[in-house]
C-alpha positions as CSV (number, residue, x, y, z in Angstrom):
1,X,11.2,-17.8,5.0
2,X,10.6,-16.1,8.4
3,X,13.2,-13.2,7.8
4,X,11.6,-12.6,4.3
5,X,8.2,-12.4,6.1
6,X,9.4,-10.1,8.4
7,X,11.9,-8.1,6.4
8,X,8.4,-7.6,3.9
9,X,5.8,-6.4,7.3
10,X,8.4,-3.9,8.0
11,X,8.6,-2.4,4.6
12,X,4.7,-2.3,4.6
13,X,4.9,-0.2,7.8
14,X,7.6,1.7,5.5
15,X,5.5,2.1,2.7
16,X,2.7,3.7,4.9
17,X,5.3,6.3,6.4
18,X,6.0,7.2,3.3
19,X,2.7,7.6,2.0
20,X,2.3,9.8,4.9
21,X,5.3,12.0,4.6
22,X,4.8,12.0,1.0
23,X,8.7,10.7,0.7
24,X,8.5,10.5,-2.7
25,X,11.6,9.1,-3.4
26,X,11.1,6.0,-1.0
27,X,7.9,5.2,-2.8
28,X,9.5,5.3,-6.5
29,X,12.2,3.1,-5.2
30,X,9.8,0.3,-3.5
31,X,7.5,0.2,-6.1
32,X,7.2,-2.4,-8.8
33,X,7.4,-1.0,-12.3
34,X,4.6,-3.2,-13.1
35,X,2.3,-2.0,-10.1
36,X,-1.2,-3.0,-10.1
37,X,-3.0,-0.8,-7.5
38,X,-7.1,-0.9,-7.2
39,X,-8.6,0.9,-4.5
40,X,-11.3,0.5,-2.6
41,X,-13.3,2.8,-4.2
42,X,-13.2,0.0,-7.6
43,X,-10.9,1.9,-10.0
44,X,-7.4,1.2,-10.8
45,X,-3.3,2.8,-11.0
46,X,-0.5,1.5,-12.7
47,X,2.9,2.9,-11.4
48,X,3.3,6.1,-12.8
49,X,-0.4,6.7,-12.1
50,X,-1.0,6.1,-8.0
51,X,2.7,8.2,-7.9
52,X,1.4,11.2,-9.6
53,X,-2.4,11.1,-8.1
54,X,-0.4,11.0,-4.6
55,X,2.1,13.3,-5.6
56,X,-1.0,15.7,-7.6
57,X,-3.0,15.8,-4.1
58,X,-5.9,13.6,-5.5
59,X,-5.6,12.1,-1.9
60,X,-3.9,13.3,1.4
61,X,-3.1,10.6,3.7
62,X,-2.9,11.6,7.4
63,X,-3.2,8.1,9.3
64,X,-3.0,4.6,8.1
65,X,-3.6,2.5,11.1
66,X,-3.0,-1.1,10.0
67,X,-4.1,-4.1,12.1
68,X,-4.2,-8.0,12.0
69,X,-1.3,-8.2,9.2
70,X,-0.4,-11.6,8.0
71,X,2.3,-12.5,5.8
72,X,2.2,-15.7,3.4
73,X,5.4,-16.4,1.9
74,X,5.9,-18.2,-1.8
75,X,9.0,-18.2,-3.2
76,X,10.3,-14.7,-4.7
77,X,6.9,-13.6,-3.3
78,X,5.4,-12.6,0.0
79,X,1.4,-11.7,0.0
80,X,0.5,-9.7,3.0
81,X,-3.3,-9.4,4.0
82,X,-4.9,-7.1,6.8
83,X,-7.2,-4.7,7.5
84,X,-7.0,-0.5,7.7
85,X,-8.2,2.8,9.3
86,X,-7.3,4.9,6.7
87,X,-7.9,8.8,7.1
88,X,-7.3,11.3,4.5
89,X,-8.4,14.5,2.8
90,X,-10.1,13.4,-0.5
91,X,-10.0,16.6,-3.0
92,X,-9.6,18.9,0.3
93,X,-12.3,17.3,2.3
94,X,-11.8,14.9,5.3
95,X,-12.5,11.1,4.6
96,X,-11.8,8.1,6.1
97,X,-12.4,4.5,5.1
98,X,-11.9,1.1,7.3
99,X,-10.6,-1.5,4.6
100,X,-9.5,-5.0,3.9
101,X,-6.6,-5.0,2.0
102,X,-4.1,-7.9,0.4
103,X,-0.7,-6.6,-1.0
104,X,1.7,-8.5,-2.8
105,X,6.0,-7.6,-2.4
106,X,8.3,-9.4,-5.0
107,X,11.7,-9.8,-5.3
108,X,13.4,-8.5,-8.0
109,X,17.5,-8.2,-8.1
110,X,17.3,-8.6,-4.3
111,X,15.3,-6.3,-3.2
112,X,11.5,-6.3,-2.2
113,X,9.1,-4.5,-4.1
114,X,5.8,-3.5,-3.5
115,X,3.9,-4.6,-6.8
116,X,0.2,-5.0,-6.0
117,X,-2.4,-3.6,-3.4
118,X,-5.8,-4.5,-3.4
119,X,-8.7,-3.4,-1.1
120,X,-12.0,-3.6,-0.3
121,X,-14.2,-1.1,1.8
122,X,-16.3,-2.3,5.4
123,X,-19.5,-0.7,4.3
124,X,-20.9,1.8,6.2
125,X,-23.2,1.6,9.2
């Protein structure tokens, strides 16, 4: 269970790369076809949608700083929690956010896939 943990903290720092260099290809590949992703801002993407509004330039990510990750293992499933500095430019303006997130891989014919992400914002002071 310890590799799976580890093997699944390392593709979340993967996933964030390639958020960041908007690598496409890696995303479709470590995505879950049945991705449920709700954002901090309280509305949701399936799959196809979170690839196309991150692909369309609804959001540019430039940093993702993640912090205090903990990975809970279950089986075919590993559930990651943490928290986020997340900066971006949100429909061409600058933005950033500080979250809580939980994120849930699975294992499907052997490989880990990222198949849900949820987060909640710190509010503002």
């Amino acid at each position: 269970m310890a590799d799976a943990m580890q093997e699944v903290l390392l593709l979340e720092e993967s996933r964030a790369r390639a958020i960041i260099q908007q690598d496409w290809a890696a995303l479709e590949k470590m995505t879950h076809d049945d991705l449920v992703y709700t954002h901090s801002g309280a509305y949701r993407h399936d799959k196809a949608g979170w690839l196309g509004w991150l692909r369309d330039g609804g959001v540019r990510y430039r940093r993702i700083d993640n912090s205090e990750l903990r990975a809970y293992p279950h089986g075919d499933t590993v559930i990651v929690v943490g928290k986020a500095r997340q900066e971006a430019e949100l429909q061409g303006k600058p933005a950033s956010v500080d979250i809580l997130f939980s994120v849930v891989w699975v294992r499907k014919a052997g490989a880990w896939q990222f198949a849900f992400w949820h987060a909640t914002q710190f509010p503002k002071r």
